[in-house]
BALOBA-1460 file (C-alpha; in Angstrom, 3 decimals):
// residues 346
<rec num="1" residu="x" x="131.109" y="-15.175" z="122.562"/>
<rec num="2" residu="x" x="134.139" y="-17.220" z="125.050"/>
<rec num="3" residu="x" x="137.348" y="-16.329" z="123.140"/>
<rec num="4" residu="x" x="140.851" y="-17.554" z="124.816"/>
<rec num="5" residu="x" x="143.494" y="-16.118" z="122.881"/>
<rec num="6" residu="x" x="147.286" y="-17.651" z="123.554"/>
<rec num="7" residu="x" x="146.327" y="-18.019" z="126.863"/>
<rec num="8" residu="x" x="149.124" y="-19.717" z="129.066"/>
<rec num="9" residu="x" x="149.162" y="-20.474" z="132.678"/>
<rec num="10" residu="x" x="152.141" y="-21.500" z="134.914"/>
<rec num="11" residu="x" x="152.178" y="-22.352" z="138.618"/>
<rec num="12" residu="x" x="155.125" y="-22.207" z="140.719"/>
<rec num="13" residu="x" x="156.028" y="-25.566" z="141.931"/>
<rec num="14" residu="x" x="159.151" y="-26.795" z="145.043"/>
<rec num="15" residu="x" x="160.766" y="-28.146" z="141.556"/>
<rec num="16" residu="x" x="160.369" y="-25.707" z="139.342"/>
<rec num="17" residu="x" x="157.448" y="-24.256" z="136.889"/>
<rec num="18" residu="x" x="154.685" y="-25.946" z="136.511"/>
<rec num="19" residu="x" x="153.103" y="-25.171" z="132.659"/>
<rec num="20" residu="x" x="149.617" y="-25.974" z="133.118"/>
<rec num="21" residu="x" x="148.510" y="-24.435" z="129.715"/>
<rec num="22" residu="x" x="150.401" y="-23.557" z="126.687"/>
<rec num="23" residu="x" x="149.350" y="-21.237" z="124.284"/>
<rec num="24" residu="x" x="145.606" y="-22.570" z="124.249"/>
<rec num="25" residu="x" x="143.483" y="-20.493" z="122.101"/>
<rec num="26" residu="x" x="139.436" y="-21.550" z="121.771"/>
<rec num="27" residu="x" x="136.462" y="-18.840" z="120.110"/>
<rec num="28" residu="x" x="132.980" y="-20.565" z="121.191"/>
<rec num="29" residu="x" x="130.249" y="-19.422" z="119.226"/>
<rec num="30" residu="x" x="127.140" y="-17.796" z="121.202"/>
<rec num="31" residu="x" x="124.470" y="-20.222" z="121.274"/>
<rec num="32" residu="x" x="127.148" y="-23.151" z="120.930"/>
<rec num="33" residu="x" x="127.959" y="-25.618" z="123.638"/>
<rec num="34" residu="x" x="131.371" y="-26.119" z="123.934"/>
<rec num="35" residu="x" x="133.246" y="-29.394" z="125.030"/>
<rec num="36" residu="x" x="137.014" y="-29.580" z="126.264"/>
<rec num="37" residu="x" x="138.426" y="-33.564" z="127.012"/>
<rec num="38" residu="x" x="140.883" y="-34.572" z="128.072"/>
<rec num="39" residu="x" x="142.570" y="-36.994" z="130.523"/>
<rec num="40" residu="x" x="143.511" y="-36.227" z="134.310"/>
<rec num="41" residu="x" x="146.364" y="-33.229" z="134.242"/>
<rec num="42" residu="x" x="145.698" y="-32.446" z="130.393"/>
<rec num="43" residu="x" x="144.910" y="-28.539" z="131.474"/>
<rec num="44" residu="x" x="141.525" y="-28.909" z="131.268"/>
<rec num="45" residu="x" x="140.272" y="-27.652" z="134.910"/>
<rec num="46" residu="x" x="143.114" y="-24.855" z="134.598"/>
<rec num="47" residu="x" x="141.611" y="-23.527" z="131.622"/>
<rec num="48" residu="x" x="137.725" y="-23.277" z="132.681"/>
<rec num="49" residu="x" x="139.117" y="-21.157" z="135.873"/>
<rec num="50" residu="x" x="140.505" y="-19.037" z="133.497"/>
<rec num="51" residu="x" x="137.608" y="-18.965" z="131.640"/>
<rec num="52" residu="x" x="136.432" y="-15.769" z="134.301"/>
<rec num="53" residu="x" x="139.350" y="-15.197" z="136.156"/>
<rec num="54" residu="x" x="139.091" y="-17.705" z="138.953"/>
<rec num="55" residu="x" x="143.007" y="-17.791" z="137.936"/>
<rec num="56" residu="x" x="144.344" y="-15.555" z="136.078"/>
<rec num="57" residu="x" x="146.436" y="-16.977" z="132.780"/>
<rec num="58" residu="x" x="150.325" y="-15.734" z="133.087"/>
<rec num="59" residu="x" x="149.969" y="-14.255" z="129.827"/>
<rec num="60" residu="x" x="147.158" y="-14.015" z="127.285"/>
<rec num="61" residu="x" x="143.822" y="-13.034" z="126.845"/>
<rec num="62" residu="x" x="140.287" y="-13.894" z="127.451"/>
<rec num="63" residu="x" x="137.264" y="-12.203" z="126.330"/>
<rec num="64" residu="x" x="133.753" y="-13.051" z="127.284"/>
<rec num="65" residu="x" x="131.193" y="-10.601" z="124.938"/>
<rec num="66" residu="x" x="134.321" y="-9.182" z="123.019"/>
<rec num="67" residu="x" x="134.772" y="-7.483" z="126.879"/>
<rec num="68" residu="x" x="139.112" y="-8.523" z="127.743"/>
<rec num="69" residu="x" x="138.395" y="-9.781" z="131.335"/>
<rec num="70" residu="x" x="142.458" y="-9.614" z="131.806"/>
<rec num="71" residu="x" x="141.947" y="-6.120" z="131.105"/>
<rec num="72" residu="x" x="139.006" y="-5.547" z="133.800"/>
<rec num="73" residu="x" x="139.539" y="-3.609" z="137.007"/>
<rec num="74" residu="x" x="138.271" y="-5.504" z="140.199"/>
<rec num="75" residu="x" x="135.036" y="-3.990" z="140.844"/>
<rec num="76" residu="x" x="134.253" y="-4.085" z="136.840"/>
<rec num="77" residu="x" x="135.430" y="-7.776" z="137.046"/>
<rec num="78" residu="x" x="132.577" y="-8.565" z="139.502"/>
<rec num="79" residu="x" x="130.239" y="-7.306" z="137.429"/>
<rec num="80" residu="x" x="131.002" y="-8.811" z="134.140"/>
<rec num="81" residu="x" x="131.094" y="-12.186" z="136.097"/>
<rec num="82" residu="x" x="127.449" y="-11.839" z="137.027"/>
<rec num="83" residu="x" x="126.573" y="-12.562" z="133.209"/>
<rec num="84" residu="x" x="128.946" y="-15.574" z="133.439"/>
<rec num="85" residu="x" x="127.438" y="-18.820" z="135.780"/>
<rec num="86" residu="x" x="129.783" y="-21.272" z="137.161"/>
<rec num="87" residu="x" x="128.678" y="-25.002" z="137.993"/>
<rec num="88" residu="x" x="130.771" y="-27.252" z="140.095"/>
<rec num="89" residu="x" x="131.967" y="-31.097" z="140.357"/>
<rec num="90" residu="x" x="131.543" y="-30.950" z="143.921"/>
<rec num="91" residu="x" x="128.328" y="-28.559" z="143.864"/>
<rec num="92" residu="x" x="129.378" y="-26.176" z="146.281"/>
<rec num="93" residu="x" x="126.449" y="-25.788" z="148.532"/>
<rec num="94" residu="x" x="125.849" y="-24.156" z="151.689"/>
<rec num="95" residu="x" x="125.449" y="-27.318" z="153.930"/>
<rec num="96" residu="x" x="123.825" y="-25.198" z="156.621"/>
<rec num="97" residu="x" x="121.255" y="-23.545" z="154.182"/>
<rec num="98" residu="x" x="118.030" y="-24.668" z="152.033"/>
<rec num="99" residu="x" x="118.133" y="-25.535" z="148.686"/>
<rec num="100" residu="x" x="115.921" y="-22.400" z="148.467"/>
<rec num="101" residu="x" x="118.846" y="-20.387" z="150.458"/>
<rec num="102" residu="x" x="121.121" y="-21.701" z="148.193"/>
<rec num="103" residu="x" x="119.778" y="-19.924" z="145.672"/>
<rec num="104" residu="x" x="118.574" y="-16.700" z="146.492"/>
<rec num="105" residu="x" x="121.923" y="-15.535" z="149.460"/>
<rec num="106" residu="x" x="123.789" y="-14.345" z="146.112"/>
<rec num="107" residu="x" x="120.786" y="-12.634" z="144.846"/>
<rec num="108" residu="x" x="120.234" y="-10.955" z="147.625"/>
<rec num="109" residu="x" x="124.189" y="-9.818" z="148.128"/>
<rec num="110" residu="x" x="123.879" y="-8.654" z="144.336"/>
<rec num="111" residu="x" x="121.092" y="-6.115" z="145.431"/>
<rec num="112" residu="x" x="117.907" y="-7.580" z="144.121"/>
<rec num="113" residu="x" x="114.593" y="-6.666" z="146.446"/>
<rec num="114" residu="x" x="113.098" y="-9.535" z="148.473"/>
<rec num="115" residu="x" x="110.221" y="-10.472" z="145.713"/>
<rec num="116" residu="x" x="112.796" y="-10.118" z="142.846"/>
<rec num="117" residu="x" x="114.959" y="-12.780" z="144.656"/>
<rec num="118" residu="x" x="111.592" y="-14.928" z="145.294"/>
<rec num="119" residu="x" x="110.356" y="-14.590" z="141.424"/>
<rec num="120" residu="x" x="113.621" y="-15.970" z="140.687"/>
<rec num="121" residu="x" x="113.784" y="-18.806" z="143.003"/>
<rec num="122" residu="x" x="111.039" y="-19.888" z="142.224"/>
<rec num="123" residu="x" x="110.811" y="-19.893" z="138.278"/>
<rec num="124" residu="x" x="114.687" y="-21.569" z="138.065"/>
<rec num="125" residu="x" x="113.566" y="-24.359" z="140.910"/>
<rec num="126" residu="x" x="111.118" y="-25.342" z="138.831"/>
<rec num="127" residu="x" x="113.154" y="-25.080" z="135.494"/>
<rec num="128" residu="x" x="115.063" y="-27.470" z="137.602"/>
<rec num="129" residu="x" x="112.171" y="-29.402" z="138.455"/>
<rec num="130" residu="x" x="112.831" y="-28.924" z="142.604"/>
<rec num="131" residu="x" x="109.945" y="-26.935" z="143.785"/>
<rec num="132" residu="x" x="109.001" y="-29.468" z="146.344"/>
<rec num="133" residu="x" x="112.813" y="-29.427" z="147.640"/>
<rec num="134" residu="x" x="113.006" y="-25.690" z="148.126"/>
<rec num="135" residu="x" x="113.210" y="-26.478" z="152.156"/>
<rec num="136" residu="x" x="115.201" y="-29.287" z="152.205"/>
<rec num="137" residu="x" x="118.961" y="-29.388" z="153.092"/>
<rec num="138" residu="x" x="121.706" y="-30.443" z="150.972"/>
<rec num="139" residu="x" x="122.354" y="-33.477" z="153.325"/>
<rec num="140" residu="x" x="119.037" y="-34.690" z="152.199"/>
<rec num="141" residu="x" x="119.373" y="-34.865" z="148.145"/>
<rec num="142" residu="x" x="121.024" y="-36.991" z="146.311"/>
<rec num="143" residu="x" x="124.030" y="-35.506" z="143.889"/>
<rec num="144" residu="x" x="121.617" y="-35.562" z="141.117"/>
<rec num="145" residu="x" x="119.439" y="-33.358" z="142.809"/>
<rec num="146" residu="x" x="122.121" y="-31.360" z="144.228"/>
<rec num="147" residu="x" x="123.414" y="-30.026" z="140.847"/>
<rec num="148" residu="x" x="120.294" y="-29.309" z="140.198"/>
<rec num="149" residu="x" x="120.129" y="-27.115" z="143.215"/>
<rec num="150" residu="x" x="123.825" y="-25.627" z="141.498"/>
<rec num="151" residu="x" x="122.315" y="-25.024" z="138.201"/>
<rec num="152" residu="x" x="119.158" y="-23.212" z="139.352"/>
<rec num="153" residu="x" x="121.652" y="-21.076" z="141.441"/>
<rec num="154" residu="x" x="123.681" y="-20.431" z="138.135"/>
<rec num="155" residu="x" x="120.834" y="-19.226" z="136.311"/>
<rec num="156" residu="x" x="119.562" y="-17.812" z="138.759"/>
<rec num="157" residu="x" x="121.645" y="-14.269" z="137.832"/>
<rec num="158" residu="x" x="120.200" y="-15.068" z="134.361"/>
<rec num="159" residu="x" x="124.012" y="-15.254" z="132.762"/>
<rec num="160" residu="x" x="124.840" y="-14.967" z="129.197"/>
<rec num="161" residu="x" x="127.544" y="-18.121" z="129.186"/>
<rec num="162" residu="x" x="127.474" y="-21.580" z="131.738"/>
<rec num="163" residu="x" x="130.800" y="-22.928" z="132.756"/>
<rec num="164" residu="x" x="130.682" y="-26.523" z="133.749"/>
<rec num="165" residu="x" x="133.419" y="-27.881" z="135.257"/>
<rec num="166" residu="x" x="133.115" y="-31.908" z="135.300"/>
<rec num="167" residu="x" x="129.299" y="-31.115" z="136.197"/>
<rec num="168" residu="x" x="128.361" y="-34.601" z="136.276"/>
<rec num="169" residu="x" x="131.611" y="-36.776" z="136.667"/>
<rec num="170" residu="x" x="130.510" y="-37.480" z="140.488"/>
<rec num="171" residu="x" x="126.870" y="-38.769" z="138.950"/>
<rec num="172" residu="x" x="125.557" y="-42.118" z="138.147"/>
<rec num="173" residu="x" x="124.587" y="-42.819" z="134.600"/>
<rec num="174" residu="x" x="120.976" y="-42.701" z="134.707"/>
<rec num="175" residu="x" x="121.248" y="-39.128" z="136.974"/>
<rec num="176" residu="x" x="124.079" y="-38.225" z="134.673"/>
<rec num="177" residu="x" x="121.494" y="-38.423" z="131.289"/>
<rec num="178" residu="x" x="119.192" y="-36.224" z="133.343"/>
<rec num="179" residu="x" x="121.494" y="-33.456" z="134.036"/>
<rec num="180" residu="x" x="122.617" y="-33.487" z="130.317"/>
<rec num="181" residu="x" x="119.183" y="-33.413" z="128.904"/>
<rec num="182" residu="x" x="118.625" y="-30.368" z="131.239"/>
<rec num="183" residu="x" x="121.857" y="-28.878" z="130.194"/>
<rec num="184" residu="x" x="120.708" y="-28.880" z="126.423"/>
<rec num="185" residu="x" x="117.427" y="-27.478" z="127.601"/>
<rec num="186" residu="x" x="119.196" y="-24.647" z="128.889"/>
<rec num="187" residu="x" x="120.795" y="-24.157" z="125.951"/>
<rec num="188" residu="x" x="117.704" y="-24.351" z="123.464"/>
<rec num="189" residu="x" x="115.374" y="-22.846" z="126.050"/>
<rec num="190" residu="x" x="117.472" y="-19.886" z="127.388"/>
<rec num="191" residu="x" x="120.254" y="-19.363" z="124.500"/>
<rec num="192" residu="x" x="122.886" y="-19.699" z="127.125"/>
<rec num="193" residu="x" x="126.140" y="-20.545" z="125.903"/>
<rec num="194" residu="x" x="127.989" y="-23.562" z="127.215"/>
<rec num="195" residu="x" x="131.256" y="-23.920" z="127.679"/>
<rec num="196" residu="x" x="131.965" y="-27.154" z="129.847"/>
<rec num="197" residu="x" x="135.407" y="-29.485" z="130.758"/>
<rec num="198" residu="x" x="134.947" y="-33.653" z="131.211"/>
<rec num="199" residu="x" x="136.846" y="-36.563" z="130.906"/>
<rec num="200" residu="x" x="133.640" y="-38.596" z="129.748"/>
<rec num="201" residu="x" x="133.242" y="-38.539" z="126.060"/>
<rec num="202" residu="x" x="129.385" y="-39.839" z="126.174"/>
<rec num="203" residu="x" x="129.284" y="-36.107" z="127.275"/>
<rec num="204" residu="x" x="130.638" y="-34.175" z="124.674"/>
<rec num="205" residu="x" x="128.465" y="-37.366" z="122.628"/>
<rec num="206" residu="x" x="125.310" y="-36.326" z="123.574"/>
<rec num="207" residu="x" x="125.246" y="-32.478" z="123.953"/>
<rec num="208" residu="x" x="128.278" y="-30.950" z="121.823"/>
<rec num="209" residu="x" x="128.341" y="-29.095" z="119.067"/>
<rec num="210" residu="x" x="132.457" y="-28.830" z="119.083"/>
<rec num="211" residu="x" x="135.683" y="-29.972" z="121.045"/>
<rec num="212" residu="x" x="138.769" y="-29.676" z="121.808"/>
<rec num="213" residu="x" x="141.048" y="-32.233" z="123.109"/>
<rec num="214" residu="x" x="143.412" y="-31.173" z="125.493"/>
<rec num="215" residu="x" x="146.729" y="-33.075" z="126.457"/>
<rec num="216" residu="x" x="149.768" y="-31.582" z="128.335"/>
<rec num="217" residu="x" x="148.527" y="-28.293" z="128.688"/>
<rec num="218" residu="x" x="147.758" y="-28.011" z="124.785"/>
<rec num="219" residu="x" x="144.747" y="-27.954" z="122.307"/>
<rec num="220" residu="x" x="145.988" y="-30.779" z="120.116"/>
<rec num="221" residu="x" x="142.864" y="-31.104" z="118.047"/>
<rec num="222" residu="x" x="139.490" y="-29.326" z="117.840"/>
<rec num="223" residu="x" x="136.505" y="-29.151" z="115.281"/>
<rec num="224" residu="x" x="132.853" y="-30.249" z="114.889"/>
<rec num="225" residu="x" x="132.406" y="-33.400" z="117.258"/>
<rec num="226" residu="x" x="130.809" y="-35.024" z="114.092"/>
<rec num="227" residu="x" x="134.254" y="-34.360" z="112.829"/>
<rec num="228" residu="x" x="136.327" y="-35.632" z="115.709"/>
<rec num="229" residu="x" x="133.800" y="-38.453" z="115.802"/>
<rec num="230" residu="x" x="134.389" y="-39.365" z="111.705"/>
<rec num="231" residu="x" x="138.415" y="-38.565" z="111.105"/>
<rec num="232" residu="x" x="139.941" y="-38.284" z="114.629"/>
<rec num="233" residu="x" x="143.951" y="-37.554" z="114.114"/>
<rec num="234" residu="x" x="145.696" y="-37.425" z="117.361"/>
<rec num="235" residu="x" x="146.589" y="-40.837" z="119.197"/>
<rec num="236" residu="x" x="144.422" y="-39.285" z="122.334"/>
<rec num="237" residu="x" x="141.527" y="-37.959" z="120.620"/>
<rec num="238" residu="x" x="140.992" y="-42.260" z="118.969"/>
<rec num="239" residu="x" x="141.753" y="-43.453" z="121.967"/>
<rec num="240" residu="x" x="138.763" y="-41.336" z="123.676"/>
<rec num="241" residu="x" x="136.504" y="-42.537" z="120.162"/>
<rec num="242" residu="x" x="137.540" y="-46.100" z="121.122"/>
<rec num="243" residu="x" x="136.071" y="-45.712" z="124.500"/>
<rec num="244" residu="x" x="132.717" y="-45.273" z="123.032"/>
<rec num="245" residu="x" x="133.472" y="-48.046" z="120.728"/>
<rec num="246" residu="x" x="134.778" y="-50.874" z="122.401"/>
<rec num="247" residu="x" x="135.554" y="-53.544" z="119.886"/>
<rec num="248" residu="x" x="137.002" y="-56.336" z="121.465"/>
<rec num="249" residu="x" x="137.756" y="-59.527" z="119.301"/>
<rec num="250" residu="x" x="139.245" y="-62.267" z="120.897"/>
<rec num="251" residu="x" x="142.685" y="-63.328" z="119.347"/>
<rec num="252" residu="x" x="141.817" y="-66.163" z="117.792"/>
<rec num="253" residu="x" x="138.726" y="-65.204" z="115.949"/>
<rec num="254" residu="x" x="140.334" y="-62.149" z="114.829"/>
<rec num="255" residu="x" x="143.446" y="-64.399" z="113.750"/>
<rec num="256" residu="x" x="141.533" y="-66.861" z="111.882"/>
<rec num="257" residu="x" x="139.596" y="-63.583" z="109.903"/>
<rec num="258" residu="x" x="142.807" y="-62.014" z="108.638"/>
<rec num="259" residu="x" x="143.900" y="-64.894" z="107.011"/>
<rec num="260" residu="x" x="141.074" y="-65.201" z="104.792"/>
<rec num="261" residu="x" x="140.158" y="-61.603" z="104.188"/>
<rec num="262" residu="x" x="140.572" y="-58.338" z="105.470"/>
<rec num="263" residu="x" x="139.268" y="-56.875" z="108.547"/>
<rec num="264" residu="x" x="137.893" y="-53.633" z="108.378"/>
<rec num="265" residu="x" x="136.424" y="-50.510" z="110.109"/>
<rec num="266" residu="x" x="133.455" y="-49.380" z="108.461"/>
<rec num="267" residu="x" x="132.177" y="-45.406" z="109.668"/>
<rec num="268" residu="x" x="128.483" y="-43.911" z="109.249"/>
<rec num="269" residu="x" x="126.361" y="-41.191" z="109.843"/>
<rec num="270" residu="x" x="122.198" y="-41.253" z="109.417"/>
<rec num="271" residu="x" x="120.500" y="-44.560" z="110.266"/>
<rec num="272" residu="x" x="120.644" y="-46.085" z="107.019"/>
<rec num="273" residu="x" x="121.997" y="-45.553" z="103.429"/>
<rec num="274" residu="x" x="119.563" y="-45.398" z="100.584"/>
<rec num="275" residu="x" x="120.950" y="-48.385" z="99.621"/>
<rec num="276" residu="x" x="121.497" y="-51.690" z="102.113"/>
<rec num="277" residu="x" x="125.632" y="-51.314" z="100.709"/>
<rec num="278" residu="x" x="127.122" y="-53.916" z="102.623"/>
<rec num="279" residu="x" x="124.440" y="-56.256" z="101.771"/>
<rec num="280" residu="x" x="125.338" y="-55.350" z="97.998"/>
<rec num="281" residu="x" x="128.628" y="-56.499" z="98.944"/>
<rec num="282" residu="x" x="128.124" y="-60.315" z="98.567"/>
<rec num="283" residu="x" x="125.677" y="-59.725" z="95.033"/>
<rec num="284" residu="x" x="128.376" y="-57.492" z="93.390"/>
<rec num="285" residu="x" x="131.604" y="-59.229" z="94.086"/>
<rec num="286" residu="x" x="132.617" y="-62.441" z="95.510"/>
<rec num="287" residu="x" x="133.023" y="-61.314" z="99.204"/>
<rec num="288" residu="x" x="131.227" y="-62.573" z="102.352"/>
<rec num="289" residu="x" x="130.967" y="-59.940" z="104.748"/>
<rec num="290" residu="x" x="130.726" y="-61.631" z="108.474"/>
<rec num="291" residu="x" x="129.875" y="-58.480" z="111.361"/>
<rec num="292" residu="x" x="132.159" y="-58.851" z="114.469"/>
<rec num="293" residu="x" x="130.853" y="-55.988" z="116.214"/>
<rec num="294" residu="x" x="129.003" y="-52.978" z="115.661"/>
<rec num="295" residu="x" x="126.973" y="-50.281" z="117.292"/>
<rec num="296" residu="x" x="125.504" y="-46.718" z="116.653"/>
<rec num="297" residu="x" x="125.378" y="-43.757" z="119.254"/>
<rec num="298" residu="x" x="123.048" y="-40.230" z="118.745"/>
<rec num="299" residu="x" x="125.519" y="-37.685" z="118.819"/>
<rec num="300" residu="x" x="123.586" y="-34.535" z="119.371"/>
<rec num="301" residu="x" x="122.721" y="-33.367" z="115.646"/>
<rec num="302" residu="x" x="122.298" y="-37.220" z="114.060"/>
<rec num="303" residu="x" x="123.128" y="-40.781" z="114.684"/>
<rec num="304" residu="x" x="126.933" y="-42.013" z="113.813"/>
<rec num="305" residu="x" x="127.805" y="-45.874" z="113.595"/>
<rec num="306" residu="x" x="130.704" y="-48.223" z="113.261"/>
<rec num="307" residu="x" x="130.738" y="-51.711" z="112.350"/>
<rec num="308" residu="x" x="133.618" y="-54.434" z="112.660"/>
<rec num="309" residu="x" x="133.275" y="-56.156" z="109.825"/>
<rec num="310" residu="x" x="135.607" y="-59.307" z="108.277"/>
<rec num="311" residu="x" x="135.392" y="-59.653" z="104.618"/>
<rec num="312" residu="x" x="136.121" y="-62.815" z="103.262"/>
<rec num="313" residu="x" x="137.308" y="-63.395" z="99.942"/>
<rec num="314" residu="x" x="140.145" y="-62.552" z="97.796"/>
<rec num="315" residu="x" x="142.562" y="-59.583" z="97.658"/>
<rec num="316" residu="x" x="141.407" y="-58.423" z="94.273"/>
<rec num="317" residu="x" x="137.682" y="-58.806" z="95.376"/>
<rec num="318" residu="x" x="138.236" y="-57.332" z="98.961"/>
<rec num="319" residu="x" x="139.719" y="-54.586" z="97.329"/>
<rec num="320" residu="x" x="137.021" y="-53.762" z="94.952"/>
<rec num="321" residu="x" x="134.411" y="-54.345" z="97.388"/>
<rec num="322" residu="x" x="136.407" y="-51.687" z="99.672"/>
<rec num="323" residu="x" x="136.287" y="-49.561" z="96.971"/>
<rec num="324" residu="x" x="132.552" y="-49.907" z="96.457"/>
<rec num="325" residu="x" x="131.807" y="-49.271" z="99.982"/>
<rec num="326" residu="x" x="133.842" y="-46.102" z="100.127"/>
<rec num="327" residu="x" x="131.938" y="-44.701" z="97.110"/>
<rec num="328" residu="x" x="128.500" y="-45.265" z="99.258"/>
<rec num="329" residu="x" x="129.711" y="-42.979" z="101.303"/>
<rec num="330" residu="x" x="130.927" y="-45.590" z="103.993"/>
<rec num="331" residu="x" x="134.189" y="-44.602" z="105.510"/>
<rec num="332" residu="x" x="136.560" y="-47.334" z="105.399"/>
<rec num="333" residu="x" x="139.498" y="-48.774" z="107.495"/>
<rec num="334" residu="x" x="141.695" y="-51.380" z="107.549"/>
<rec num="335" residu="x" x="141.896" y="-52.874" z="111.100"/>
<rec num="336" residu="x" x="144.648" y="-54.497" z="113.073"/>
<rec num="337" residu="x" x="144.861" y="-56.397" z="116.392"/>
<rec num="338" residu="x" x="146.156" y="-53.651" z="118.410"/>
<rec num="339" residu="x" x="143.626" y="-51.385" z="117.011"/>
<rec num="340" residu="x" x="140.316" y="-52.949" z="118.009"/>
<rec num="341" residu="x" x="141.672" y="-54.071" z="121.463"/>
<rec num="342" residu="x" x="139.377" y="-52.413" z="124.340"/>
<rec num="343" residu="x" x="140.720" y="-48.815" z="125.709"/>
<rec num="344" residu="x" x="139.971" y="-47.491" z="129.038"/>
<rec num="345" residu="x" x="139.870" y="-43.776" z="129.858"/>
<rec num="346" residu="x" x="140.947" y="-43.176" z="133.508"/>
């Protein structure tokens, strides 16, 4: 459906080139939605503008439908953007205008009739659930409700692919679950493909079906978020899982654990095992397991969990207890100080 193929991009800077992204290639599925994280200047923003031309990549190519948008003239560019809807960190509104002018000034300048532009106003406000806003101004909604007011405008032109860029980085938690939920109703409801940029991995969490993490300009891991989630490689990509998972032992406690045992990282998916396997732990070999910390998130197709746990025994019997876990189906790692220390994403 989105394919970027060795797509590069470089801005001319006072001191010299600027290589905002190198040789990024991506194929979203239709039907998928699409993550890219990454932290501030990782390429991220650069690469959704390229997305439909809103900059054009220095070399490369992007297709959208298996149609090259490089390739596009200007007038034909215009009209294969119409099938491609753009939502906004900053929303993007017309201060001056209704949230019902918001939405229907680019249907009329795309040529629609006056009762084509009000069926459509209509139906996305209240996919949106803003009927009762439709004469209110910006300056009276909250951001919540103003991306609202940005989505309905996307669909509005009923587009085959969404492009979010940060959509709901400038939101409060509680609005920010909102948008997401209607984001994935989009996508269920309407078939739209997704293709969205964030630094907030509770995002790509909740709604993903893949990612790619972006650093320097570069794609330096991508896959099934279940799979980034599970066996992350790259330094940045654990450090993002680690914001979800904050496991912070204080130095003592931990201390005291790894000298009579073996601290270890134990990975999950599904709510529970057939079997209660760390419970077996302490009936099977002579190991106490003691949970430090521990939590479970709903990623978008099923629940994934770690747990922090210090097992207490000897080497031999740590080790075989290890082993047992591992064949349950629990993935297994060995833990160290530095590793379990809190991470903040900025």
């Amino acid at each position: 459906m989105i394919q970027l193929k060795h797509v590069s991009k470089v801005f001319k800077g006072k001191k010299g080139d600027i290589h905002a992204l190198k040789d990024v290639s991506l194929h979203v599925n239709k039907g998928e939605i699409f993550g890219v994280i990454g932290y501030s200047g990782a390429g991220k923003s650069t690469l959704i503008r390229c997305a439909n031309l809103l900059e054009r990549p220095s070399s490369g190519n992007i297709l959208v439908n298996d149609i090259d948008l490089t390739k596009l003239s200007a007038g034909k560019l215009r009209e294969a953007r119409k099938k491609i809807g753009m939502i906004f960190q900053g929303f993007n509104l017309l201060k001056t205008a209704t949230v019902y002018d918001n939405v229907a000034i680019p249907l009329k300048l795309s040529g629609l009739n006056k009762q084509e532009v009000k069926d459509r106003v209509d139906q996305y406000l209240s996919i949106v659930g803003l009927e009762d806003k439709r004469h209110s101004f910006p300056g009276e909604l909250s951001g919540g409700q103003k991306q609202r007011v940005a989505i309905a405008r996307a669909l509005a032109h009923e587009p085959e692919v969404l492009l979010c860029d940060e959509a709901t980085s400038a939101l409060d938690p509680d609005t920010t679950e909102a948008i997401l939920d209607l984001l994935l109703t989009i996508n269920q409801e309407f078939g739209i493909t997704i293709l969205l940029i964030t630094h907030e991995m509770n995002v790509i969490q909740r709604i993903c079906d893949r990612v790619a993490v972006m650093e320097n300009g570069e794609v330096i891991e991508q896959g099934p978020v279940s799979k980034i989630f599970s066996s992350p490689v790259e330094a940045t990509t654990k450090k993002f899982i680690r914001s979800v998972f904050s496991h912070h032992i204080p130095d003592e406690i931990l201390q005291n654990c790894q000298s009579s045992g073996q601290v270890v990282l134990l990975s999950f998916f599904g709510y529970s095992p057939e079997e209660p396997a760390l419970a077996l732990v302490s009936k099977k070999f002579n190991v106490y397991p003691n949970i430090l910390s521990g939590s479970m998130i709903q990623l978008k197709q099923e629940p994934y969990g770690q747990l922090l746990v210090h097992l207490k025994g000897e080497s031999l019997e740590v080790e075989r207890a290890i082993r047992f876990l591992s064949e349950q189906g629990v993935k297994v790692e060995g833990e160290s100080r530095d590793g379990i220390k809190n991470q903040r994403i900025s």
